[in-house]
KEDRENMAR-244779 format. One record per residue (C-alpha): residue number from 1; x, y, z. Coordinates in Angstrom, 3 decimals, always signed. Example, Ala and Ser with C-alpha at 12.3 -4.5 7.8 and 13.67 -1.06 7.14 Angstrom:
i; c1; c2; c3
1; +12.300; -4.500; +7.800
2; +13.670; -1.060; +7.140
//
This chain:
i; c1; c2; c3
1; +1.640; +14.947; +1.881
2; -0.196; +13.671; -1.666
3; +0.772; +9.978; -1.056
4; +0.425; +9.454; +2.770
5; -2.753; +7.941; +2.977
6; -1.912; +5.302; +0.506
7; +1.878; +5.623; +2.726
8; +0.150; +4.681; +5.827
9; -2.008; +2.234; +4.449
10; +0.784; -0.085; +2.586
11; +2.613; +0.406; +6.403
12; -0.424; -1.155; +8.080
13; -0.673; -3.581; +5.534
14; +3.272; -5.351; +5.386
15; +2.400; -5.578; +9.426
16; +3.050; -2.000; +10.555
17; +6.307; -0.353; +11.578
18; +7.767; -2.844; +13.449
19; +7.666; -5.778; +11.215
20; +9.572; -3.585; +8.080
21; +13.321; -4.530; +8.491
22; +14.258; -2.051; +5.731
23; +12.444; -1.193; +2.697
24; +14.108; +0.283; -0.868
25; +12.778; +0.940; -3.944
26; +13.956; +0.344; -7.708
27; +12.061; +1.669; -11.038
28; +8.126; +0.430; -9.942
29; +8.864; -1.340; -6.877
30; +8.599; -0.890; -2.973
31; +10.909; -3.817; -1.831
32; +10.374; -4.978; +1.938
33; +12.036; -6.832; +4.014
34; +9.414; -7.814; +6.683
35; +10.122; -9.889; +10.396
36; +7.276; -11.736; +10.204
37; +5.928; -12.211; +6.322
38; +2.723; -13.833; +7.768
39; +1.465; -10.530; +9.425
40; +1.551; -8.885; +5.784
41; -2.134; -9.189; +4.229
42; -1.301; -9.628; +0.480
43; -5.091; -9.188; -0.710
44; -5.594; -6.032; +1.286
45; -2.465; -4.515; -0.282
46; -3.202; -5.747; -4.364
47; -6.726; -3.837; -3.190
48; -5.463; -0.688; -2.278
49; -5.693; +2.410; -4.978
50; -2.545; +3.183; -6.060
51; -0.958; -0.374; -5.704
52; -0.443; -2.314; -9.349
53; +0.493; -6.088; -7.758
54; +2.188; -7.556; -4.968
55; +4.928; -9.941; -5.782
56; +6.371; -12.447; -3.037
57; +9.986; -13.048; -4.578
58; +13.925; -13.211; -3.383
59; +13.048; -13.178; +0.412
60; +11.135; -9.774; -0.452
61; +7.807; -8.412; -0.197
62; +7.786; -6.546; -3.904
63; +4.602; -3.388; -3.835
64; +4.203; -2.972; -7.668
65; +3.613; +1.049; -7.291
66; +4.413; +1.970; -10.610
67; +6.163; +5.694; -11.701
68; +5.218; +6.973; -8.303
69; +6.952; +4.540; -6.347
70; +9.546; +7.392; -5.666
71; +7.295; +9.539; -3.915
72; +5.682; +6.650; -2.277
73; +9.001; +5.278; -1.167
74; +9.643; +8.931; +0.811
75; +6.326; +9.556; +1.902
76; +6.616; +6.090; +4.102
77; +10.339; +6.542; +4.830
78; +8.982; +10.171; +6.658
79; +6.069; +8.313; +8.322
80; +7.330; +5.160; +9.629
81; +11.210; +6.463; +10.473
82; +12.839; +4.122; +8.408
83; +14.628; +3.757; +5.121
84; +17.275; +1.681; +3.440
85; +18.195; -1.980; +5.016
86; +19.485; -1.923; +8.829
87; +22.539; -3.193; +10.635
88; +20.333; -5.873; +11.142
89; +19.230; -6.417; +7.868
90; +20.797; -9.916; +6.839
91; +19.604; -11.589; +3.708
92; +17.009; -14.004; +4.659
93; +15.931; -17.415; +2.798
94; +17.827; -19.872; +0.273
95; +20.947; -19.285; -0.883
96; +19.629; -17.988; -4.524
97; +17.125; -15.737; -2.972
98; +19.522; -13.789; -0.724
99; +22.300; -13.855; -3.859
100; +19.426; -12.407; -5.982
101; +17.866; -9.907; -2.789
102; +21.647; -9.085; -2.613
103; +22.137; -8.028; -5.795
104; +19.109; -6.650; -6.997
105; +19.319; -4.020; -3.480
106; +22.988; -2.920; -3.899
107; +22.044; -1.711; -8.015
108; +18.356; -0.448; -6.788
109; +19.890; +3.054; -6.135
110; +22.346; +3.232; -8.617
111; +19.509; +2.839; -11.051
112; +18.586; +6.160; -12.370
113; +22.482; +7.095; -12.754
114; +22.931; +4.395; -14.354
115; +20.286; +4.543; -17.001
116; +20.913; +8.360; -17.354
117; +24.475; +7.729; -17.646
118; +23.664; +5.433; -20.414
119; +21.077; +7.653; -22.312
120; +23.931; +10.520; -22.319
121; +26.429; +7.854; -24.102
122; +24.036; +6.821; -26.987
123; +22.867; +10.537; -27.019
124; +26.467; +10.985; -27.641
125; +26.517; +8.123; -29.931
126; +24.129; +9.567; -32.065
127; +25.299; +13.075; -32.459
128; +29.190; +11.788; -33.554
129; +27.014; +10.154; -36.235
130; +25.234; +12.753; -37.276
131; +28.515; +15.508; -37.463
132; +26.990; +17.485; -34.511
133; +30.332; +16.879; -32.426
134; +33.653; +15.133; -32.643
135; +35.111; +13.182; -30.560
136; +38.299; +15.448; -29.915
137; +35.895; +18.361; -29.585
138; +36.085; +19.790; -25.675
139; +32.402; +19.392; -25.396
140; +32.179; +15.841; -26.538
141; +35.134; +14.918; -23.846
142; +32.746; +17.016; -21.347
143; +29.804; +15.300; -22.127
144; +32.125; +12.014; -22.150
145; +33.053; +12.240; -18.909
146; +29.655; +12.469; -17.634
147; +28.575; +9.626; -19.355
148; +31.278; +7.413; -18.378
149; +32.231; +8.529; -14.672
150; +29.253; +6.011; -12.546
151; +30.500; +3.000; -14.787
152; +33.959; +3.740; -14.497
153; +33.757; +4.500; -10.811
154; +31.375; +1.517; -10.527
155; +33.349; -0.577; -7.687
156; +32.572; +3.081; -5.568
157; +29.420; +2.878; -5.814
158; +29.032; -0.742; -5.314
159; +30.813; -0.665; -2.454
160; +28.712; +1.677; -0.771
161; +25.221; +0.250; -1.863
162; +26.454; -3.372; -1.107
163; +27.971; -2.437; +2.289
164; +24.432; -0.853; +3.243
165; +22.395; -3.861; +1.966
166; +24.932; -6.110; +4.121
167; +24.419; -3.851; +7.346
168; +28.722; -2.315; +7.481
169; +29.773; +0.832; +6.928
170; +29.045; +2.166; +3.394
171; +32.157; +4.729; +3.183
172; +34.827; +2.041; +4.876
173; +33.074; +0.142; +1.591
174; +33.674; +2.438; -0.506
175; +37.157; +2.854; +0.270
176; +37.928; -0.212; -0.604
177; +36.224; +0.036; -3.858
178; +37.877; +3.378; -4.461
179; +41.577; +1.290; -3.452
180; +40.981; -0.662; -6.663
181; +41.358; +2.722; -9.175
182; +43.588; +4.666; -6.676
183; +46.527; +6.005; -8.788
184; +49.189; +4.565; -7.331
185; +47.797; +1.243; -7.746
186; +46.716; +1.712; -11.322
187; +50.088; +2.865; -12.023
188; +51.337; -0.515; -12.172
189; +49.341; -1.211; -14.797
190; +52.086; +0.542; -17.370
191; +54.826; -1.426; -15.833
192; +52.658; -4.574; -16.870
193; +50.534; -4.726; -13.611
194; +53.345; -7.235; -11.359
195; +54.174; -5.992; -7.786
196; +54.472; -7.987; -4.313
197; +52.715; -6.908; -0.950
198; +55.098; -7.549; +1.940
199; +57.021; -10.306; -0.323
200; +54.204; -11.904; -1.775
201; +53.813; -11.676; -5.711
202; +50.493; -9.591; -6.614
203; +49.097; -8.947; -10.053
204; +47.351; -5.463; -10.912
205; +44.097; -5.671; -13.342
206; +41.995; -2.718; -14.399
207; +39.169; -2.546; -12.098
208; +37.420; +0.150; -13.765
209; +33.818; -1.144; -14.657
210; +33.971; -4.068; -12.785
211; +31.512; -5.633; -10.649
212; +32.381; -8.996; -9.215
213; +35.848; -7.713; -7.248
214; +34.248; -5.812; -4.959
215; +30.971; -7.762; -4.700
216; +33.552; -10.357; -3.495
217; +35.665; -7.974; -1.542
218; +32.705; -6.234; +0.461
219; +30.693; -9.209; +1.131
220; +33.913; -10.378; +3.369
221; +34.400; -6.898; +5.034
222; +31.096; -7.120; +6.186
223; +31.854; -10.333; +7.849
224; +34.643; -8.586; +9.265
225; +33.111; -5.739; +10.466
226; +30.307; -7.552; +12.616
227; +33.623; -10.142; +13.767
228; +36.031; -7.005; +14.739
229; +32.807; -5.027; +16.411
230; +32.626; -7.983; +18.586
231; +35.807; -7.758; +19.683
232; +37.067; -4.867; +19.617
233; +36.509; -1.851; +23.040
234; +33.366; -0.543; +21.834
235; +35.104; +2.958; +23.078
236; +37.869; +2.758; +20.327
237; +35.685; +1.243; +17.374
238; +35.458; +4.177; +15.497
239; +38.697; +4.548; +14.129
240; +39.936; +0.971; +14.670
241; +37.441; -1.424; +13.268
242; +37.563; +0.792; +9.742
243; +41.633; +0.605; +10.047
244; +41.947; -2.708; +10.090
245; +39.129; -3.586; +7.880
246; +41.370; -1.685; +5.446
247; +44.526; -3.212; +6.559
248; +43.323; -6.527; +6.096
249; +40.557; -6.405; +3.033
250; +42.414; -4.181; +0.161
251; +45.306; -6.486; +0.506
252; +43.265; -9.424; +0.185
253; +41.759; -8.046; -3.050
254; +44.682; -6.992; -4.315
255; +45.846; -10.808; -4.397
256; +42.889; -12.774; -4.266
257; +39.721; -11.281; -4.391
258; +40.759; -9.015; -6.893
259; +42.093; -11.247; -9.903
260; +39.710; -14.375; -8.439
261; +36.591; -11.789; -9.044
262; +37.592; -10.795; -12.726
263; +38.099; -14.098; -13.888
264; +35.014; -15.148; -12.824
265; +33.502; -12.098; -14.596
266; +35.769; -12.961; -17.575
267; +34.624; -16.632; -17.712
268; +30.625; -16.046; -17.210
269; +31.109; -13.492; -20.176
270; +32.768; -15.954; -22.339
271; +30.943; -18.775; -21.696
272; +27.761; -16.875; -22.599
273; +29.481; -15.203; -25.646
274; +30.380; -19.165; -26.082
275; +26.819; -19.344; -26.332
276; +26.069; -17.047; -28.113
277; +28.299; -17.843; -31.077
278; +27.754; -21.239; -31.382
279; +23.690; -21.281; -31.210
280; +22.805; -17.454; -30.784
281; +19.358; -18.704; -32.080
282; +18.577; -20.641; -29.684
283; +20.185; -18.393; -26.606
284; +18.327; -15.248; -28.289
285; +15.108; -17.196; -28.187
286; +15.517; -18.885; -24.319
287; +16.493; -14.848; -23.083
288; +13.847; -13.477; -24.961
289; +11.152; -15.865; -23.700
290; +12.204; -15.894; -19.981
291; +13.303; -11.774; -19.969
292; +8.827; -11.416; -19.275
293; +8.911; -13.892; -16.635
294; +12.521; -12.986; -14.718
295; +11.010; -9.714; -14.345
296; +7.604; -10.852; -13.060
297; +9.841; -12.217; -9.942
298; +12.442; -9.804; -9.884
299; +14.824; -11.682; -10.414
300; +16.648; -9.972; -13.950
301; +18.981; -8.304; -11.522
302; +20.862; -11.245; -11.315
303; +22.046; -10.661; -14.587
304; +23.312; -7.040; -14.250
305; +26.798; -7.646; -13.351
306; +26.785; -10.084; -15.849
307; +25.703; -7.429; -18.255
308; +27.846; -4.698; -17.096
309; +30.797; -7.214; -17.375
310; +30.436; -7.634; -21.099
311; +29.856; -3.914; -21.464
312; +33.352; -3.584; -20.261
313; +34.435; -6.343; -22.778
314; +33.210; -4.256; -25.346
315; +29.446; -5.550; -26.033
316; +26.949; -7.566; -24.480
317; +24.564; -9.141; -26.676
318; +22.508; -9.954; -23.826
319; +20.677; -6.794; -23.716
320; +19.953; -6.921; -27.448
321; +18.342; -10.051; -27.031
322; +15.960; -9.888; -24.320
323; +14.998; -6.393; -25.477
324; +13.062; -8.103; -28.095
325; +10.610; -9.514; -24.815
326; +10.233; -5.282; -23.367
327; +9.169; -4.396; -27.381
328; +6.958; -7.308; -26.999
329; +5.423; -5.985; -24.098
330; +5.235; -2.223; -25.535
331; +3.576; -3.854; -28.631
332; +0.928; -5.298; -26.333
333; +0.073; -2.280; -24.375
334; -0.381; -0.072; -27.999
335; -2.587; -3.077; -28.943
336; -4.593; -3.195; -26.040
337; -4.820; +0.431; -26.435
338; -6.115; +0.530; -29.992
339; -8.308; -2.214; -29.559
340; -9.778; -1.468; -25.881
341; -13.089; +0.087; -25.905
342; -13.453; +1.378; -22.617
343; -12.314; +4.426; -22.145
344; -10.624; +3.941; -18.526
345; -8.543; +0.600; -19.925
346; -7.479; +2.582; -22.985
347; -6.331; +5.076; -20.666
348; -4.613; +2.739; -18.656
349; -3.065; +1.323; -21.635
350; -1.812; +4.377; -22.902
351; +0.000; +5.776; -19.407
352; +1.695; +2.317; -19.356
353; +2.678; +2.076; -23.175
354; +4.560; +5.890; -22.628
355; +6.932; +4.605; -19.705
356; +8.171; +1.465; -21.892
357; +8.240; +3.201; -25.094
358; +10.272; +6.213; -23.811
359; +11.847; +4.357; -20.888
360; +12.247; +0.901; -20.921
361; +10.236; +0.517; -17.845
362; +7.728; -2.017; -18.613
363; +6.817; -3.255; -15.153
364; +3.300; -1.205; -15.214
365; +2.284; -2.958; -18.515
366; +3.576; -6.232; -16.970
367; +1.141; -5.885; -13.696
368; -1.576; -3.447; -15.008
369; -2.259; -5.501; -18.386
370; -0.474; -8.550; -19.118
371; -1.150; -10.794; -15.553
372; -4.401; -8.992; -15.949
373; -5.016; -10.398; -19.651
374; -3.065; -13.514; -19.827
375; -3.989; -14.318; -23.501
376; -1.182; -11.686; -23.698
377; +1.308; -13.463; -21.767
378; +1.679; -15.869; -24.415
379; +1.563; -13.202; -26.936
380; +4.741; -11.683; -25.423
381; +6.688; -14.873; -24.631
382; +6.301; -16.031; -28.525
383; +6.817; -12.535; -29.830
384; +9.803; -12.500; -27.544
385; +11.498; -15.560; -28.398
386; +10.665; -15.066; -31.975
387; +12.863; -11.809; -31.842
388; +15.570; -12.695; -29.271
389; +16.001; -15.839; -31.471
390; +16.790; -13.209; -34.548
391; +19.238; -10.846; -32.492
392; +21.097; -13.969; -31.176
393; +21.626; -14.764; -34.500
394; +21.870; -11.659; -36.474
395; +24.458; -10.898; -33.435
396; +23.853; -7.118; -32.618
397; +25.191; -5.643; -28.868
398; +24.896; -3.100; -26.510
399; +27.795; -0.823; -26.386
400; +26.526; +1.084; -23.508
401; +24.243; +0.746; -20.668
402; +20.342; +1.414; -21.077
403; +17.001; -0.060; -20.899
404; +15.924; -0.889; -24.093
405; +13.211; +1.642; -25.222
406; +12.499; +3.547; -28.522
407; +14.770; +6.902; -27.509
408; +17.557; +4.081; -26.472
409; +18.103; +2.436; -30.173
410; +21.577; +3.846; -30.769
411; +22.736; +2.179; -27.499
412; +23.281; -0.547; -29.847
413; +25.396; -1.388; -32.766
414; +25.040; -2.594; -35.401
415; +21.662; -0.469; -34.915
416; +19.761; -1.733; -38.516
417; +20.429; -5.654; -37.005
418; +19.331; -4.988; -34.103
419; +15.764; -3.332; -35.301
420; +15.692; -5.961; -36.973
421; +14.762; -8.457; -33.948
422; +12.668; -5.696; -31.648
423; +10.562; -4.702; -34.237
424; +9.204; -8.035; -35.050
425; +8.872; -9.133; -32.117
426; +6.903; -5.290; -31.204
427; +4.844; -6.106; -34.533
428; +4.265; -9.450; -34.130
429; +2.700; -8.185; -30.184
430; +1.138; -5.698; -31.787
431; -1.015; -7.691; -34.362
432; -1.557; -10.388; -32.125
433; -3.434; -7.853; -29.604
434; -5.109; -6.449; -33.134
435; -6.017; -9.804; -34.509
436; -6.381; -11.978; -31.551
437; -7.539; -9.641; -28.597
438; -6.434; -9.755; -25.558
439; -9.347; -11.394; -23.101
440; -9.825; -15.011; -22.918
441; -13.599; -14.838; -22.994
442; -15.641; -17.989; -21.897
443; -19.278; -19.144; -22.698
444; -21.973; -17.029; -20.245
445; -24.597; -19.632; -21.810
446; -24.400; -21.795; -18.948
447; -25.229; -18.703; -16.787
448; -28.900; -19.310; -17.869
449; -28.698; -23.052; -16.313
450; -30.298; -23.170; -12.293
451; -26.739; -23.421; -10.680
452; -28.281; -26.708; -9.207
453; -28.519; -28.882; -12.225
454; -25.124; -27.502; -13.653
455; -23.200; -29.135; -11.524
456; -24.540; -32.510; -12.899
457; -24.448; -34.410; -15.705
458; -26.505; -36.224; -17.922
459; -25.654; -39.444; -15.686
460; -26.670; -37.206; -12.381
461; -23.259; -37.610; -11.664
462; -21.566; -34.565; -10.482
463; -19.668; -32.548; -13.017
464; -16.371; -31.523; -13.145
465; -16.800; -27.932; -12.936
466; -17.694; -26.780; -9.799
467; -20.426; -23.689; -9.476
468; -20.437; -20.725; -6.061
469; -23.320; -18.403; -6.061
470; -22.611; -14.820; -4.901
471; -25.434; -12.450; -4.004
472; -25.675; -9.019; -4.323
473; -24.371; -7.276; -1.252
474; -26.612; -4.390; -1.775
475; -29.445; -3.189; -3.725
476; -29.223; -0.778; -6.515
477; -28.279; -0.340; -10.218
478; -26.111; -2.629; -11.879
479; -23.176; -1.192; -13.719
480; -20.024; -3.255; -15.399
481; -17.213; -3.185; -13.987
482; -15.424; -1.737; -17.264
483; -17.760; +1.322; -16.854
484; -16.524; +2.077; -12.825
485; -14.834; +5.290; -13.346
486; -11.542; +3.856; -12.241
487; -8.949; +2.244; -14.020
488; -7.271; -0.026; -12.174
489; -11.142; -1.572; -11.267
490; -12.141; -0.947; -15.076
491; -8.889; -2.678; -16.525
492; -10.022; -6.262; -14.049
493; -6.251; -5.633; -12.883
494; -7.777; -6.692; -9.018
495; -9.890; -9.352; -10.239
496; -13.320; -10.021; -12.478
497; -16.716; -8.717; -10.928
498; -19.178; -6.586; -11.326
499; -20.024; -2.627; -9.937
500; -23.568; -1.996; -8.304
501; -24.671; +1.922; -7.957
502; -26.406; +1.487; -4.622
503; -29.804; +2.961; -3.688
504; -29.650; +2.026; -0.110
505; -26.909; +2.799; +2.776
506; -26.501; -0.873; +4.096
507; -24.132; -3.748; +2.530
508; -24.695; -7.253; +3.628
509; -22.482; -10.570; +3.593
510; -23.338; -11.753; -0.363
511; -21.711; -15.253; +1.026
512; -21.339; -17.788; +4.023
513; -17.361; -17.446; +5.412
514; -15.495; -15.563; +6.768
515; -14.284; -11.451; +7.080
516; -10.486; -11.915; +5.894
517; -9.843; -7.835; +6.044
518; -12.362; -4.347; +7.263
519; -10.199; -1.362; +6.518
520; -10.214; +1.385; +9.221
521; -11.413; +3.716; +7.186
522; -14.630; +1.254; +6.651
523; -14.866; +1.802; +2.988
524; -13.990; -1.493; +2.001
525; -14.042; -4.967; +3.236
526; -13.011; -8.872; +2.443
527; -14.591; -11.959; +2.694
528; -13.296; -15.459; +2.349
529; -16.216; -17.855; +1.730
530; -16.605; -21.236; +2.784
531; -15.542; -22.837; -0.990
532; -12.380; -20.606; -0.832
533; -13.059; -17.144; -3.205
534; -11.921; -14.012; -1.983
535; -14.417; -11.409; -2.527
536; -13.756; -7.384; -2.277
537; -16.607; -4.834; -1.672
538; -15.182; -1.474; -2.277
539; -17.940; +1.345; -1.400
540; -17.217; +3.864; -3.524
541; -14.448; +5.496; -5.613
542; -11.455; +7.200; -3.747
543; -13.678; +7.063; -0.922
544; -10.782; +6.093; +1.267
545; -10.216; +9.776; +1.400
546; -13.047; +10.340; +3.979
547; -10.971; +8.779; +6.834
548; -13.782; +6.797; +7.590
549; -16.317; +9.762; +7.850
550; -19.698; +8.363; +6.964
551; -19.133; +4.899; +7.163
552; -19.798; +2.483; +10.057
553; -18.370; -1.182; +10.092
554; -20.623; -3.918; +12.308
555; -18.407; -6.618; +11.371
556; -14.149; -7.307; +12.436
557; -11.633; -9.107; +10.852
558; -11.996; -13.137; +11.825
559; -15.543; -12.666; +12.237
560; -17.637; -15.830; +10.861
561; -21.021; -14.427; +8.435
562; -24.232; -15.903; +7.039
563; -25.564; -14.618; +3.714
564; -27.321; -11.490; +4.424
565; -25.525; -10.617; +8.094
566; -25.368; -6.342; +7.810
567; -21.552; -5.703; +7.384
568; -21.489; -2.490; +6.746
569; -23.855; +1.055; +7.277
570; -22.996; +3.945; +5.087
571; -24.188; +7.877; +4.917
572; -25.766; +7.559; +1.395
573; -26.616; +10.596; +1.117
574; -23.637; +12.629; +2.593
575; -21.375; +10.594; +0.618
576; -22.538; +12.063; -2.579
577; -22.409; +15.346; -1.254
578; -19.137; +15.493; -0.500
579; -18.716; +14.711; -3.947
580; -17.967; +11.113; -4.127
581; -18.637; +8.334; -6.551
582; -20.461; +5.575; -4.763
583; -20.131; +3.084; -7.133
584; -19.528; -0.199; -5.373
585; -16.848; -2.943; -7.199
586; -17.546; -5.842; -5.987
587; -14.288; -7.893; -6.995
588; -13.488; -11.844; -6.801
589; -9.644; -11.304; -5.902
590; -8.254; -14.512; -6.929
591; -10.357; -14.590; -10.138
592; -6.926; -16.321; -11.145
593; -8.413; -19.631; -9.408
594; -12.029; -19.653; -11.622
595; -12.417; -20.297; -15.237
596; -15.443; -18.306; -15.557
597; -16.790; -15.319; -13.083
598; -20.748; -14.439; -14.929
599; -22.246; -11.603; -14.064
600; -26.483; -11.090; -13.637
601; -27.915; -10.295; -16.631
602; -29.974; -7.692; -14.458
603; -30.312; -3.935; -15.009
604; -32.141; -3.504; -11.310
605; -31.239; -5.905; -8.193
606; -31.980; -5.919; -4.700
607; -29.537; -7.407; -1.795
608; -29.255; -11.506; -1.666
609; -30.016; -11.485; -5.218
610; -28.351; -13.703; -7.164
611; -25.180; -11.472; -8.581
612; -21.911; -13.557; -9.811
613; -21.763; -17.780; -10.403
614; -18.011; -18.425; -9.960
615; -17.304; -21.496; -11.999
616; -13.861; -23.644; -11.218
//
């Protein structure tokens, strides 16, 4: 299999088999669920190839994989034996973490139908604009149906996703999302929607589209399901729990759930479009500054059903205003990719520019460049807020589900307002990449000071900044880190450092502390030094691949080194015949916690020479 290496690796890495409770995916994203979240090794997993970020949010353990994740996603499922969340799988953490890890898992797999669902109604959109087809033409009512089936059979679907995430039966929850838009129950709807169940007086609503009914309504039949399982002869459980789940649940929807769950969808709609209308400035400008950062954590799913909701309303201007925050993040990635030098960054700026232009998934550009270069940050939080401010008052909505992207435009209406917003806030991105770059370069004057007399003052008083010497691990030819022939290296996306092309097979500790991480495969390893940086030696590129051929650790994880203790011996020689790069990154992992990292101004350097001065 193409991605079990990197499979078996992440596996290892959350804590092996036996700590994953479940594990889905969305768009970039392996989400875990772990036992124990202290056995996962965050470092080792941000340091893998193939791995963007790792994001700690909603009770989850979030592997930024990028357009792969997919593949990834199967390739572990095969390995490990395990897939979506387990009867066992109950949210875990505060309230608004399991409401979000809730959420965020029951729309996960309804993702690509939704978005293609969405895509097919602007598509359609577009050609009743353009003459192509007619709305009372067979083919249009074809295509219609296609487009509209997964939204109007949302409470379905949602009752099978949820009822997985919440560990009951997905079909008994589906049922009783398929209850709401069985015929007979719809029918009422013509006679004005009044009717009684066993006497008492029950009001029929159109639960087409809806989301918060049977979020409400599934949520308590899995409460019921674990309560009648308990009870119930296991012998005659298979027929009787799901009966009187139904017996008991539909009912209660019908006449509470049901009505309670649409007005609540009703009333967060309007008081947003409350919002909206009375200061759509200022709402356009708080959604288009946060969109950047709710997706950092994961946690824009929350605002799906609220979405979704308004869709069914007729509009949501929600969409139209935090879509000016993903143009803000396209705009960066073309910048960075006009103004990059290096080839390997611009490369990496152009395969994450195509999946947010055409797409509307931005996540790659949001861990591969913008946490990478956080001059940009700010760049797309102003740009954002600058355009969601002008859609929230210019007023345009989405009249049909989609991520906002270039090929989704007509998804929106009135479609010349709503340019209007994303493209400044994409120009405004754009030029600020252009005119401002995108790295926050310090001064590398002071790397010409001894470290010594740095730290002082002209009082002899210590300074404020504080100074760590790093030595070279190995000796051999020093080469930037923007030239390693590897993007995600090049790019600085793991961390600042340098690259040395080694001469000789050996690398020794460059610090004092401690070995946080030595992969099996021996290729790599961590250190932790006494002052707290987080250094990664990677031998090689895509050396991983050699199972650990060639490569002979002397160290293990815990142990305590001295500057210059031998931590790993490596086949030179047979490395580069099997036809491997042995360019060594050395990386400073949490490069996040320095203001400078400055790099030897040498061309030649031999191990324990002086290589990096971290400065805090």
């Amino acid at each position: 299999m193409k991605y079990e290496t990197l499979a078996k690796q992440i596996i290892e890495n959350v804590g092996g088999e036996k700590n994953i409770a479940s594990v889905v995916h969305c768009a970039t994203r392996l989400r875990f669920v772990l036992h124990d979240k202290t056995k996962a090794n965050k470092q080792n997993l941000e340091a893998l190839d193939g791995v963007l970020s790792v994001v700690q949010s909603g009770g989850q353990h979030q592997v930024v994989i990028g357009s792969h994740v997919n593949e990834v996603y199967k390739t572990i499922a095969q390995i490990a034996n395990i897939g979506g969340p387990s009867d066992t799988d109950a949210p875990k953490g505060s309230i608004t973490s399991q409401l979000f890890d809730v959420i965020s898992r029951s729309f996960s797999p309804l993702l690509g139908a939704l978005a293609g669902a969405g895509m097919l109604k602007a598509l359609l959109v577009v050609l009743t604009m353009t003459g192509v087809l007619t709305e009372g033409s067979g083919t249009y009512q074809i295509l219609s149906a296609a487009g509209n089936a997964v939204f109007f059979f949302l409470p379905i679907f949602l009752g099978i996703t949820l009822s997985i995430r919440l560990g009951a039966n997905p079909y008994v929850g589906g049922s009783i999302g398929a209850a709401l838009l069985e015929p007979n129950l719809t029918g009422f709807l013509a006679e004005g929607g009044a009717t009684d169940f066993i006497g008492i007086p029950a009001l029929i609503v159109d639960y087409s589209s809806t989301v918060f009914p049977v979020f409400i309504a599934v949520s308590i039949y899995a409460l019921l399901d674990k309560f009648l399982k308990k009870i119930i002869y296991k012998d005659i459980q298979m027929f009787m729990v799901p009966m009187l789940s139904l017996i008991v649940i539909v009912p209660l929807t019908v006449l509470i759930f049901g009505p309670f769950g649409v007005y609540v969808g009703d009333g967060i709609a309007s008081v947003i479009m409350f919002l909206a209308e009375r200061s759509g400035l200022i709402t356009g400008a708080v959604m288009g500054a946060a969109w950047t950062l709710l997706t950092l954590f994961g946690l824009h799913w929350g605002l799906v059903p609220i979405i979704i909701a308004n869709l069914a309303a007729g509009g949501d201007p929600l969409v139209a205003m935090f879509a000016a925050a993903v143009f803000a993040q396209i705009g960066v990635a073309l910048g960075i990719f006009f103004k990059a030098k290096d080839k390997d960054l611009k490369a990496l700026a152009g395969s994450t520019f195509f999946p947010g232009a055409l797409a509307g998934v931005t996540e790659p550009i949001l861990y591969g460049l913008l946490l990478r270069y956080r001059r940009t940050l700010v760049y797309v939080i102003v740009a954002g807020a600058i355009g969601g401010a002008i859609n929230g008052m210019l007023g345009p909505k989405g009249i049909v589900f989609a991520f906002p992207s270039f090929l989704a435009i007509p998804a929106f209406s009135p479609i010349g307002t709503y340019l209007i917003g994303t493209m400044i806030a994409f120009g405004l991105a754009l030029l600020a990449v252009l005119l401002g770059g995108f790295e926050i370069k310090g001064t590398k004057a002071v790397a010409k000071e001894p470290v010594e007399e740095a730290n002082k003052n002209e009082d002899n008083r210590p300074a404020l900044t504080k100074r760590e010497k790093i030595v070279s691990p190995m000796t051999g030819k020093v080469v930037p880190l923007q030239e390693v022939n590897d993007a995600a290296f090049a790019s600085e996306t793991m961390g600042k450092g340098i690259a040395i092309e080694p001469t000789v097979g050996k690398v020794v500790s460059p610090v004092e502390g401690t070995v946080s991480v030595v992969f099996p495969t021996g290729h790599a390893i961590g250190l932790t030094t006494n002052d707290g940086a987080e250094i990664l030696i990677h031998i090689g590129i895509n050396t991983v691949q050699l199972n650990g051929k060639h490569f002979t650790p002397v160290v293990k994880q815990g142990d305590t080194v001295k500057e210059g203790d031998l931590l790993v011996s490596f086949d030179l020689e047979n490395i580069k015949e099997a036809g491997f790069d042995v360019t060594t990154p050395i990386i400073i992992t949490n490069t996040d916690q320095y203001l400078e990292v400055i790099e030897t101004k040498q061309v030649e350097i031999q191990a324990k020479e002086p290589l990096l001065t971290l400065v805090r």
